[in-house]
C-alpha positions as CSV (number, residue, x, y, z in Angstrom):
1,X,-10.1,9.4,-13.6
2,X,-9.8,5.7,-15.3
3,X,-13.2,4.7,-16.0
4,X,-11.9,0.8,-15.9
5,X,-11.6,1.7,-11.8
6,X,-14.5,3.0,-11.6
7,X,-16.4,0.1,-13.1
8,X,-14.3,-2.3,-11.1
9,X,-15.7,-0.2,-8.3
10,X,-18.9,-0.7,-9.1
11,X,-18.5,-4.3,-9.2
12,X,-17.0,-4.2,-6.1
13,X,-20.1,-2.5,-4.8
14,X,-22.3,-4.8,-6.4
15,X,-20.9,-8.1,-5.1
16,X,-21.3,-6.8,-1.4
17,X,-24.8,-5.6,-1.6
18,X,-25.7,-8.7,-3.0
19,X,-23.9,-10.5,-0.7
20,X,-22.1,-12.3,-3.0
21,X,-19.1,-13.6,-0.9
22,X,-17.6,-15.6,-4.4
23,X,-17.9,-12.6,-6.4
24,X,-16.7,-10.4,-4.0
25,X,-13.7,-12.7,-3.4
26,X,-13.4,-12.9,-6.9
27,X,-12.6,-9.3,-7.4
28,X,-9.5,-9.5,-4.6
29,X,-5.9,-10.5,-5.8
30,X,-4.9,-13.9,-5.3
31,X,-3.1,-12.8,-1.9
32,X,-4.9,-10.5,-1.1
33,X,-4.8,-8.8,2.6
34,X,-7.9,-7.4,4.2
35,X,-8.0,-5.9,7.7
36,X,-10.8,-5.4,10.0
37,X,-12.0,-3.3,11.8
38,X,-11.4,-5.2,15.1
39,X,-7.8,-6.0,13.4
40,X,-8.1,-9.6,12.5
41,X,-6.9,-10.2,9.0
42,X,-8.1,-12.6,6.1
43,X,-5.0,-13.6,3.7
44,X,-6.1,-14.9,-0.2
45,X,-9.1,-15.1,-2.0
46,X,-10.3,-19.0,-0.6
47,X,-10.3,-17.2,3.1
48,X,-12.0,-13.6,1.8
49,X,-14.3,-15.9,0.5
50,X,-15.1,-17.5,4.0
51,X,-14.9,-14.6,5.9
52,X,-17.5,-12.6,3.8
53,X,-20.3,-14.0,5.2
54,X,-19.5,-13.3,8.3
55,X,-19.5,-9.9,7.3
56,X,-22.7,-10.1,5.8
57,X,-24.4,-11.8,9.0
58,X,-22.9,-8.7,11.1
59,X,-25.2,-6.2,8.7
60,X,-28.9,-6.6,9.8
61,X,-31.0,-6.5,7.0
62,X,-32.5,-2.9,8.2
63,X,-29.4,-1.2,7.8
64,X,-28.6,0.9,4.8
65,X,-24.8,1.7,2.8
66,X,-24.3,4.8,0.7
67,X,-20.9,5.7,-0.2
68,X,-20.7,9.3,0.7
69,X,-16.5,9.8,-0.1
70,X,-14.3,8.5,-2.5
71,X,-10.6,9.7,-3.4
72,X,-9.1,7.6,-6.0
73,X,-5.4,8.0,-6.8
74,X,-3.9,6.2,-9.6
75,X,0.0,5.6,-8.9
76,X,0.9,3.9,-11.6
77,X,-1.1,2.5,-14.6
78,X,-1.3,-0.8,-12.5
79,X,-1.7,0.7,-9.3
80,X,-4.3,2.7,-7.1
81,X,-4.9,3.5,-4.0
82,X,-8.6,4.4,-3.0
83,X,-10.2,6.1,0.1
84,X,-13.7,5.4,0.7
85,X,-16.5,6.3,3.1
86,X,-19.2,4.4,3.7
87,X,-22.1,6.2,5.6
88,X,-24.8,3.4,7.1
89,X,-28.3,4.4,8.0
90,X,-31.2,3.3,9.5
91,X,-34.7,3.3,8.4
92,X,-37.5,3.3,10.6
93,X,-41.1,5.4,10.4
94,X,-40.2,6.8,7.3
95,X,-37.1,8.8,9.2
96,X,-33.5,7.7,7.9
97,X,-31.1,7.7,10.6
98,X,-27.1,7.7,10.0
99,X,-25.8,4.5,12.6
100,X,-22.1,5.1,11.3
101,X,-19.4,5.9,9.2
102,X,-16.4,3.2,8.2
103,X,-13.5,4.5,6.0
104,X,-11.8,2.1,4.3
105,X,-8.3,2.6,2.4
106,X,-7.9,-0.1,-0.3
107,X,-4.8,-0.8,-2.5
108,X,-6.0,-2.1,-6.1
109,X,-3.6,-3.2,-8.7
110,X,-3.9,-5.6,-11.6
111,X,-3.8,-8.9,-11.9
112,X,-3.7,-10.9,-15.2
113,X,-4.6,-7.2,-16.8
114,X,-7.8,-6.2,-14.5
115,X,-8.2,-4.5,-11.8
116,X,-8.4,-6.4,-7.9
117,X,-8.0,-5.5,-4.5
118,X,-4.5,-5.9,-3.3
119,X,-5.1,-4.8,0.5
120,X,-7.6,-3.4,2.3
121,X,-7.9,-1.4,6.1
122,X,-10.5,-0.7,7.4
123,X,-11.5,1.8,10.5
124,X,-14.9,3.5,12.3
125,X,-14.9,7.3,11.2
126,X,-15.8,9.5,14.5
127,X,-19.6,10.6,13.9
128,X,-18.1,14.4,14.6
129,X,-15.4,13.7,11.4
130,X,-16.3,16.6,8.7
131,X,-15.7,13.1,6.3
């Protein structure tokens, strides 16, 4: 697997739990696409960069993200496509408590030689889904 993903990835990661909406934008292509999951899109980094705090608002602080699925296939040197599934729990009287799954299909290629998101989809997993 290409370790420069995989740190990119993390980065990735990083930005959204610190709810870094630049950073995070930072780390998308220049036109990038990103779906939700109600279907609205955001087009280019200056509107990712407006529309991630609306996603952050939307997570209450007591809620949880572990990434519980990743499939990463590298189609060319310069571009991937990633599956991921996010499992998000609930903490309350020391008893963690899964609230949902999203999956999330991302296209990464590179930009200016490193690795952004290209596209991204976005959709609620059935809480019966093996994953």
């Amino acid at each position: 697997m290409n370790r420069d993903i995989e740190q990119f990835l993390a980065e990735v990661e990083a930005s959204y739990d610190r709810r870094d909406a630049h950073a995070l934008a930072a780390l998308h292509h220049s036109n990038a696409r990103y779906t939700t999951l109600a279907g609205g899109e955001a087009v280019g980094r200056e509107a990712l960069e407006a529309y991630f705090p609306i996603i952050f608002e939307a997570s209450p602080d007591d809620i949880e993200s572990e990434t519980i699925f990743r499939q990463i296939e590298e189609i060319t040197p310069e571009l991937a496509v990633i599956d991921t599934r996010i499992q998000h729990y609930r903490t309350q009287d020391n008893t963690r408590e899964p609230v949902s799954i999203e999956g999330f299909t991302t296209v990464a290629t590179k930009e200016d030689g490193r690795w952004v998101i290209a596209a991204v989809r976005g959709a609620l997993v059935p809480k019966e889904s093996p994953v």
